[in-house]
LOTI-841184 format. One record per residue (C-alpha): residue in three letters; x, y, z. Coordinates in steps of 0.001 Angstrom, whole numbers, plus 500000, padded with zeros to 6 digits. Layout:
BEGIN
ALA;X;Y;Z
...
This chain:
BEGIN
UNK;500000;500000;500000
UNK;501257;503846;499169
UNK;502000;505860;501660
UNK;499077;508777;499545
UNK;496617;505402;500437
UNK;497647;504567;503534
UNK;496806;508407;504939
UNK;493770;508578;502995
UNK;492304;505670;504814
UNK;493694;506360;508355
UNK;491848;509995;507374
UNK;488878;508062;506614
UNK;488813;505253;509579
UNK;488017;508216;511802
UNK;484842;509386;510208
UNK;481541;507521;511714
UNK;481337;504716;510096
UNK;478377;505492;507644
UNK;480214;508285;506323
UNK;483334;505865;506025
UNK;480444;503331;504068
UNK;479898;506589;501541
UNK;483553;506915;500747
UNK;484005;502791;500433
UNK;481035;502594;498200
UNK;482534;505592;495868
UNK;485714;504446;495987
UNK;484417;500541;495085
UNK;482291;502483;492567
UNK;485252;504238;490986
UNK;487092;501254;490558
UNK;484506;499022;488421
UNK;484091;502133;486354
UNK;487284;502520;485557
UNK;487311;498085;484743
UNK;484249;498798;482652
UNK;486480;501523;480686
UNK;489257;499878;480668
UNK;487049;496701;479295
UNK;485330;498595;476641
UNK;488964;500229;475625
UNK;490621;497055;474954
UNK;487449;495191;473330
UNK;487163;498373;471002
UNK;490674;498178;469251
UNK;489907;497444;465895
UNK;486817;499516;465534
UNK;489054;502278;466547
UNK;491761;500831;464024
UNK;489609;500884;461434
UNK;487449;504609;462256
UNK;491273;506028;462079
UNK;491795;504193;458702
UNK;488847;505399;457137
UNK;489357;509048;458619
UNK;493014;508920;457047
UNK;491475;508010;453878
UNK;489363;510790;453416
UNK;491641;513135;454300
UNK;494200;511816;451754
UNK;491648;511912;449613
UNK;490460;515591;449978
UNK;487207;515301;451735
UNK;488163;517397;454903
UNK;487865;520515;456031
UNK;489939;522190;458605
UNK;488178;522863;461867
């Protein structure tokens, strides 16, 4: 465990404990987010591969505009 982590909790252990529940549950929330994004990131590779592709393509081919 960091040292950052290690104060955050000993901040946190002396809070009543249903406020120390709220900050487990957002912190518990926070991390499956960030799996779920992290999920949908790596399954989403070669749509992304292929989105850039075609984007290059029509700009090599003149069908941009500048923003």
């Amino acid at each position: 465990m960091t040292r950052l982590l290690e104060k955050a909790i000993n901040q946190v252990s002396k809070l009543p404990e249903s406020e120390q529940d709220a900050v487990a549950a957002i912190v518990i929330e926070e991390l499956a987010s960030e799996a779920h994004w992290a999920e949908s990131f790596a399954n989403s590779q070669d749509l992304l591969a292929k989105l850039a592709e075609a984007a290059l393509a029509e700009y090599a081919a003149g069908r941009t505009k500048p923003l």
